[in-house]
N, C-alpha and C positions, 0 to 999 in steps of 0.2 A: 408483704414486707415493704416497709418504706426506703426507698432508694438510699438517701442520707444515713440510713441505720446501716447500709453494707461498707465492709473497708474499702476506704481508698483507690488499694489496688484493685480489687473487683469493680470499684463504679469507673473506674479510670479503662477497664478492659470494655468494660460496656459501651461506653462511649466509643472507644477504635472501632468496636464492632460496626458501632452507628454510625458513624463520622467518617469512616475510609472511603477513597474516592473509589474502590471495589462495589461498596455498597451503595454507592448513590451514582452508578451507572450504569446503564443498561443498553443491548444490542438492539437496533428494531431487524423486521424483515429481511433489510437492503445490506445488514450488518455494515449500518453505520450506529456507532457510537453515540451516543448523548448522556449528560449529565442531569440530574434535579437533587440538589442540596436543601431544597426550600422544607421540604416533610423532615427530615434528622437535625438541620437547624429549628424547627420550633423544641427542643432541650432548652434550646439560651432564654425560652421565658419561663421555666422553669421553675425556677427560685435565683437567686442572687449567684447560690452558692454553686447551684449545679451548671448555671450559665459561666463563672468563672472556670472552672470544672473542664465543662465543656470546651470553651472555647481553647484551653492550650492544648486539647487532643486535636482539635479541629487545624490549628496551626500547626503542630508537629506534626500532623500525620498528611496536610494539602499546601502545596504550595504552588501562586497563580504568577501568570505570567501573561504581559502586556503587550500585544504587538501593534507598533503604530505603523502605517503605511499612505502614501498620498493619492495609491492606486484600489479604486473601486470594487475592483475585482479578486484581490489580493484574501479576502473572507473567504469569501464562494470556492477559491481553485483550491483550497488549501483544504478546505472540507467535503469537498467532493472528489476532488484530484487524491490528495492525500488523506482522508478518511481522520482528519485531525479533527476531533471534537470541539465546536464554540460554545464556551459558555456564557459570554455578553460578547454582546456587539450594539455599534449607535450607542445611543445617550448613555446606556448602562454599563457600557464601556468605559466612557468617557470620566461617568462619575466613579469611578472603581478607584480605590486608594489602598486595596489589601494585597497588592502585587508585592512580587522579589525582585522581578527583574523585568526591566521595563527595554524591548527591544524596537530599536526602530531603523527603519530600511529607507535610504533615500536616495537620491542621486546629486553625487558632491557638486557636478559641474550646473545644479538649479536647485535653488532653494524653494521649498514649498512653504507658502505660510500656513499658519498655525490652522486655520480654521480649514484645510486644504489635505487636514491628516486626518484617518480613519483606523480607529481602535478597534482590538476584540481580544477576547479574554481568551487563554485558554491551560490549563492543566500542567502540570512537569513533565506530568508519566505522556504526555504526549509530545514534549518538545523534539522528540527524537524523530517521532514523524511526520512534522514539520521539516525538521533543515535536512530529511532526506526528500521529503518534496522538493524544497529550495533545491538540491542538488540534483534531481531530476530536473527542473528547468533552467538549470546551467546546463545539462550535457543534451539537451533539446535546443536551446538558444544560446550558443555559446560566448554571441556578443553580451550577452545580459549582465555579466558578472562584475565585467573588467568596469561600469558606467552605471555599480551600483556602491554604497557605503552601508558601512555597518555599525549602527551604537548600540551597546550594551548596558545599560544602565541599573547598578544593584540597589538594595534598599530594604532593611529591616521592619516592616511591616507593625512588630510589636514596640519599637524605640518609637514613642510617640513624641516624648519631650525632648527639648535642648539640651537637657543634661541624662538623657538615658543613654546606655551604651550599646550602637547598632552589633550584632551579631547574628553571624550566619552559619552554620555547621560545613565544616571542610565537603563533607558530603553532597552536601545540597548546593553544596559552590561546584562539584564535579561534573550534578547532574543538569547544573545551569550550562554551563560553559561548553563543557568536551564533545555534546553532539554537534556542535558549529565546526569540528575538524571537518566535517564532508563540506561545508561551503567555502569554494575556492576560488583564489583571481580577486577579490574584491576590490575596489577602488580604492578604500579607506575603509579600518578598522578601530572603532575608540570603546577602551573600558573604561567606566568611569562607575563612581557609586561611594555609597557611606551604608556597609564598609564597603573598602575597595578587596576586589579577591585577592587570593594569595597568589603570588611572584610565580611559583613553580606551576600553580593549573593554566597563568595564561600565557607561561612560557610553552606547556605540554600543546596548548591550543594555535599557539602561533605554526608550533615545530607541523601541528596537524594536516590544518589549513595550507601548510609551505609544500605539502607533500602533495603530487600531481595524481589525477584520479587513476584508477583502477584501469589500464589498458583494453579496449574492444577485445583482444586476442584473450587476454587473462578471463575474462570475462565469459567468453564462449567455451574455454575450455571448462570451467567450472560448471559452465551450465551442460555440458556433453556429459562431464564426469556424474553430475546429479541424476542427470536422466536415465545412465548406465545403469547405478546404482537402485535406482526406482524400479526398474525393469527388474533387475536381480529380485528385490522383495514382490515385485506382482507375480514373476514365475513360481515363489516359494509361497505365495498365498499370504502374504504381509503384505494388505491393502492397505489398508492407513499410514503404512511408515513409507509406501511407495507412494500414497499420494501428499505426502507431506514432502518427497524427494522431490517428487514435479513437481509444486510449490516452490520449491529453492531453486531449483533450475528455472524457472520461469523468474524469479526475481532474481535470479546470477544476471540476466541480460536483460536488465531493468523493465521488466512487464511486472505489473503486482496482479495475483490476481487474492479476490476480500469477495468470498463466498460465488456470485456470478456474475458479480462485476471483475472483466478484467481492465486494466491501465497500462497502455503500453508509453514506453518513455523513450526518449533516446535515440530516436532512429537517425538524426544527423550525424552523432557520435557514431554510428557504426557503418554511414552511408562513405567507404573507404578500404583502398586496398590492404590487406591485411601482410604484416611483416613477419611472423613469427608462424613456426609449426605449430598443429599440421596444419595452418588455414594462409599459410602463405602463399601468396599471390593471387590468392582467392578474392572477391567482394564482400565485406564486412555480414551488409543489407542481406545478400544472399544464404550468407551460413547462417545467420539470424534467423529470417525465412524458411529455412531446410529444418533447422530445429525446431524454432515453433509448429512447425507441422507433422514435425516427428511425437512431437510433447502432446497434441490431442489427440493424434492418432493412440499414444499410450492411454493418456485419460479416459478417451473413448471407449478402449478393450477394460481398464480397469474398473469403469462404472458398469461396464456389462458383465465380470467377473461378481461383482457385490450386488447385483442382481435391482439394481437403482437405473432402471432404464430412461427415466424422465431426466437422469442429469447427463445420461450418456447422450439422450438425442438432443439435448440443448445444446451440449460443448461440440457435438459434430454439426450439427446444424445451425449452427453459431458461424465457424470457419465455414461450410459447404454456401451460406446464403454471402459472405464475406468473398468471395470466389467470385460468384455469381452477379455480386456488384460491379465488381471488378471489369469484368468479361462483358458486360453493360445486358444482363438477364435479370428480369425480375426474379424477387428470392424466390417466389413461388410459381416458376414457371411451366406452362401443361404443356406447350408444343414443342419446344426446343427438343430434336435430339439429341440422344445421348454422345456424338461423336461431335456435336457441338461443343458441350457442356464440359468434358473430360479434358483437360490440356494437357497429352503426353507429353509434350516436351517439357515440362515444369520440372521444375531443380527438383525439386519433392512428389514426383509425381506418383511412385510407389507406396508412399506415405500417404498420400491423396485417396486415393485407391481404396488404402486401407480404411481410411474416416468414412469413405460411400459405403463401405461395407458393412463394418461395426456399425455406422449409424442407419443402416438397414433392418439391421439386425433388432437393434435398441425399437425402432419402428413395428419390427414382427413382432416382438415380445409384446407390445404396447395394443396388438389388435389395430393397428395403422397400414393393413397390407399393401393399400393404393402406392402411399408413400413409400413403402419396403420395397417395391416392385418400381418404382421410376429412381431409386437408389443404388438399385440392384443393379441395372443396367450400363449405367454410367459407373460403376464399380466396375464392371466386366471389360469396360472399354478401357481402362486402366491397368486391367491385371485379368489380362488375356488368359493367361497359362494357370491360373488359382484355381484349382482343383474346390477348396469350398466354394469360393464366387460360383465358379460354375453349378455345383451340385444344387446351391440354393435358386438359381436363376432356373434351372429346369422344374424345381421342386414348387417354386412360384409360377412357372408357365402349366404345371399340371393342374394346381388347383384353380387356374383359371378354366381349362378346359372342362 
């Protein structure tokens, strides 16, 4: 059947199919993100008609955005830091003229010249995690914000001529604008564009922006609540909706974690005495600290409950070599004892405990017994009285014998 012989609305549905930025993205390994539009755009040589066709699904349904910057580095943090997908950058950047909204970051008190600025393209459905990276390195570097500026610049894409009439959809003016509520403190802020947005979305954005971040205290309490809650579904055997609680709990207190990359953020924001219950008069760093150790200790029992031991001994043995750096031990240490190794005095040391042992465990399952056996140990020295610690530490001393 010839494409031109079907209706309208069927070859108009075919194209969404083709043409959505769903479909012409893909996860690799690292689940990072990338795009390739280049195979669903060849439609536009198509014929005349199906390239017209084409092309207003391809605008309706993508919309690109420009970010200009005079900092080098500003591509790379934002797609590795923030898993924000580039789709040009350098020349291809530069020559792009199919943007909406052209934003650029500078610092009002030095003007950079033109040839001094560095472009890179990237998507809508990503701007949001974008300016929550930006706003993770505000509450990382808190001088950052107050000695940077902010232009926003819109721009009808399809108004080619003098006399076309630019037009943006209230929508796509919502999904431009509203995720910049989280970047706060700026030096200077300018909307500018043809068209200019509507009055009320950059009043909702100013009201956003004006609103102070989310308190370390609010912050940890949500992340306790998440973790409670997680715990509830692994006890009932609701592994996925418990590991999707630790997921939120670990980004309540800005850590992302994106498959087995984790990203911790924030720790100057939280390096601070805490005002509010129950964590008042407490050190920010340290409940931060107690929790995140309580959250793998959980992860750790939850990937050995779903019988996924390779992700159990990664996420324990992740934190346990993380320790070990610390403490200044190689991760893969043979001699150190174990009453070296163990630091009972640690905020979390129960919890600690707990990661040697599960990721003992995760080791036995794995036919790793050397490993299970110098984990085992250093678990025992943390959780003296643990009735299983102890049963498995005998049970490994017999099959040695």
């Amino acid at each position: 059947m010839q494409l031109l012989s079907l209706p309208a609305e069927i070859r108009s549905n075919i194209f969404s199919f083709i043409l959505s930025p769903a479909a012409n993205r893909h996860v690799d390994d690292a689940n990072y993100a990338h795009y390739n539009f280049a195979p669903a755009l060849t439609l536009l040589l198509v014929s005349k008609q199906v390239a017209t066709e084409a092309r207003a699904v391809f605008s309706r349904l993508n919309t690109f955005i420009v970010i200009s910057t005079p900092w080098n580095e500003a591509q790379a943090h934002v797609a590795i830091e923030g898993h924000v997908p580039v789709i040009a950058g350098g020349d291809k950047a530069l020559g792009f003229d199919q943007w909406t909204m052209m934003i650029s970051i500078n610092a009002p008190n030095y003007r950079f010249a033109d040839d001094e600025m560095r472009r890179f393209v990237i998507h809508i459905d990503d701007l949001p995690a974008f300016t929550t990276t930006w706003k993770y390195s505000d509450l990382t570097h808190p001088q950052l914000n107050p000695n940077l500026g902010l232009s926003l610049k819109f721009k009808d894409p399809k108004a080619k001529g003098e006399w076309d009439e630019p037009t943006i959809p209230k929508a796509i003016q919502a999904r431009l604008l509203l995720p910049f509520g989280v970047v706060k403190r700026l030096a200077a802020l300018e909307i500018t564009g043809r068209p200019m947005p509507l009055k009320s979305l950059t009043e909702k954005l100013q009201q956003e922006m004006n609103e102070p971040h989310e308190s370390p205290e609010s912050c940890l309490r949500r992340a306790t609540q998440l973790k409670d809650e997680g715990n509830k579904k692994l006890k009932i055997g609701k592994y996925e909706e418990a590991l999707q609680l630790y997921n939120q709990a670990w980004l309540a207190m800005h850590i992302v974690v994106n498959g087995r990359v984790r990203h911790v953020h924030a720790d100057l924001y939280y390096n601070r005495e805490l005002r509010e219950d129950p964590f008042k008069g407490m050190q920010g760093h340290t409940v931060r600290l107690a929790l995140r150790v309580k959250l793998v200790a959980n992860t750790v029992m939850l990937y050995l409950k779903m019988e996924k031991y390779e992700d159990a001994k990664y996420w324990g043995m992740r934190t346990i070599n993380m320790i070990r750096q610390a403490i200044g031990l190689p991760e893969h240490e043979e001699v150190a004892r174990a009453e070296d190794e163990a630091i009972t005095n640690f905020v979390a040391a129960t919890d600690m405990g707990k990661i040697y042992f599960r990721t003992a465990m995760a080791c036995k399952a794995l036919d790793d017994k050397a490993e299970a056996r110098k984990l085992l140990k250093i678990a025992q020295v943390y959780l003296p009285m643990d009735r299983k610690v102890q049963e498995e530490v005998a049970a490994c001393a017999l099959r040695i014998g």
